[in-house]
N, C-alpha and C positions, 0 to 999 in steps of 0.2 A: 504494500500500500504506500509505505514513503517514496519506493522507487517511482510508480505510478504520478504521485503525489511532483518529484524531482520532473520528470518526463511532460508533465502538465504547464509547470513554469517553467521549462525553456522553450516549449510551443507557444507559450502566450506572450513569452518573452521574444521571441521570432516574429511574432505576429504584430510586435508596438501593443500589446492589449496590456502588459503588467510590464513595472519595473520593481526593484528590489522591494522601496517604503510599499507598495502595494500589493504585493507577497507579505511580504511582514503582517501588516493591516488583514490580509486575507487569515493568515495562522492567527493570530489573536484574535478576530471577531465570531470566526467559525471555529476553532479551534482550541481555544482559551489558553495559547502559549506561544513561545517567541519562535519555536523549533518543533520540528514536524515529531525530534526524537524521543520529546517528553509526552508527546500524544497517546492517548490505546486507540484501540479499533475505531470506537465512535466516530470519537472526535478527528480521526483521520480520513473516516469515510463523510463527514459531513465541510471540511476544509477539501475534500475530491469531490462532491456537491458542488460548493461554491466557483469551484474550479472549473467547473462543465459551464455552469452557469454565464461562467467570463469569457467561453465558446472553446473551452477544449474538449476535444473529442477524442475519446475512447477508440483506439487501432488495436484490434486482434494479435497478438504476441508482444507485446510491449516493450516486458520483460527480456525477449531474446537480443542476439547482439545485431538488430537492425542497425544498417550502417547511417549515420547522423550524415546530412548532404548538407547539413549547412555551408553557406561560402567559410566560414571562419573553421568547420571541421573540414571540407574539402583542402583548404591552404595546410592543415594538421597533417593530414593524409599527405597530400604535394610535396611537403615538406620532409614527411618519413623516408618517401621514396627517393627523395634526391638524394639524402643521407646515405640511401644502401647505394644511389647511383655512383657516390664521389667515395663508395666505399668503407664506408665509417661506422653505419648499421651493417651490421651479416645479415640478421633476420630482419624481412622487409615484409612478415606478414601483420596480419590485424591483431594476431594475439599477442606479439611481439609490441605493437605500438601499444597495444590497450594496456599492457603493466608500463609504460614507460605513462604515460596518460595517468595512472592510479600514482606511479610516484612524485609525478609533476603539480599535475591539477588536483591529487586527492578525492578522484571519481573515479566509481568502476566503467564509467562510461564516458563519453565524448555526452553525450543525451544530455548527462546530469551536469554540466559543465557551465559555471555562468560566462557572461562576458568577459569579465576581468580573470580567470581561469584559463578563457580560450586567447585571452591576449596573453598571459605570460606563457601557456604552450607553446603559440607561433614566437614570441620574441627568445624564446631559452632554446628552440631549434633552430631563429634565422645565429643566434650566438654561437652556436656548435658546429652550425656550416661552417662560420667563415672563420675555424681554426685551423679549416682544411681549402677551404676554398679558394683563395687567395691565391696559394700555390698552384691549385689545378689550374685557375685562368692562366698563370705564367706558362705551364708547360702549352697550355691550346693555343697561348698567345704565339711561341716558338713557331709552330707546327701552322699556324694561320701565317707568318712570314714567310714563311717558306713556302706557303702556297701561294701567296701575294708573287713572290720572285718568280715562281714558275710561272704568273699569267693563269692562273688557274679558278682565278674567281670572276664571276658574273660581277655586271655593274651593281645590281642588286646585295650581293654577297658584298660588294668593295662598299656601298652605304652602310650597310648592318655593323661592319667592321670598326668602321672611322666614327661612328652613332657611340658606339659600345667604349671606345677609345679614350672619347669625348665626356662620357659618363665616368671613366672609371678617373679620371682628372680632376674630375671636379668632385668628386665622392669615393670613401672608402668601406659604404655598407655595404648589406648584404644585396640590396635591389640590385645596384648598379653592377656588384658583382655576376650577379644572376643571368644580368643583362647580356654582359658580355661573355657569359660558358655558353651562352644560349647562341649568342652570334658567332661566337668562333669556333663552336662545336656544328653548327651547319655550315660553316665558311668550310671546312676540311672533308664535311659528308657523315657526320654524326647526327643520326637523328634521336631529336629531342621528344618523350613520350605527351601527344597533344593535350592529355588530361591535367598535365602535371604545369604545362606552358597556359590551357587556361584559371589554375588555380591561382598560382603564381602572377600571372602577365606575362602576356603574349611579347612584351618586347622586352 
């Protein structure tokens, strides 16, 4: 019932319909306490009441590990996989990210995960990229001169290049890094997985 309960306010909170003081407000009017932990049955089936009420709806297996599509769990997910990309993650599956997720954000799930939760995930993964990332742009950078010298890149491929170049000059986060593994890893013929370029950014 808490999970349930968890799973109600980040639908509602997805939807603009509840923010935190308004959850809060919800467990103490219906509920008669600050945390869903101190609830019994009742009173957590009548704060799940209240919760319908505010337009969340009841989906068939709740409970299971349905994948969370939010934009901010999609970039969680984007971000895992780039990690096993640049080598760093071994295990690049969902059971693998879900205990790193429980040691992070302190939920068994992406579902139960607030805002500020799903920000400090994506910022302590763009962190752990770029202890490694930095260096892999250096070596694609190499490896894209040297196809520059052969003539071996499109006019196309020769903007994406000098774009990425330009970025990584004026910035040394993880965007701009991103920007440029992305453009120097198709300047050479390296293709970049499409789900991961639209969680991220496409450029």
């Amino acid at each position: 019932m808490i999970k349930l309960i968890h799973v109600a306010r980040r639908d509602l909170e997805k939807a603009g319909k509840m923010d935190e003081p308004t959850y809060r407000t919800m467990l103490q009017t219906a509920g008669g306490a600050d945390s869903t932990a101190k609830m019994g049955v009742p009173a957590l089936m009548r704060v799940l009441e209240q919760a319908k009420k505010a337009g969340f709806k009841v989906r068939s297996k709740v409970t299971g590990r349905r994948q969370d599509t939010s934009p901010e769990a999609r970039k969680v997910r984007a971000l895992w996989l780039f990690l096993h990309e640049l080598q760093v993650v071994r295990d690049s599956s969902e059971a693998a990210l879900a205990s790193y997720v429980k040691r992070i954000a302190r939920v068994e799930d992406m579902h139960w995960a607030d805002s500020q939760a799903m920000r400090k995930l994506i910022e302590t993964m763009k962190k752990w990229a770029m202890r490694f990332l930095p260096a892999a742009v250096d070596q694609l950078q190499v490896e894209v001169h040297g196809a520059r010298a052969a003539g071996l890149l499109d006019q196309a491929q020769e903007q994406a290049v000098e774009e990425a170049l330009r970025r990584l000059q004026g910035s040394d986060g993880f965007d701009a890094h991103w920007t440029a593994w992305m453009a120097f890893s198709a300047a050479i013929g390296r293709s970049t997985d499409a789900g991961m370029q639209e969680a991220l950014g496409g450029r």
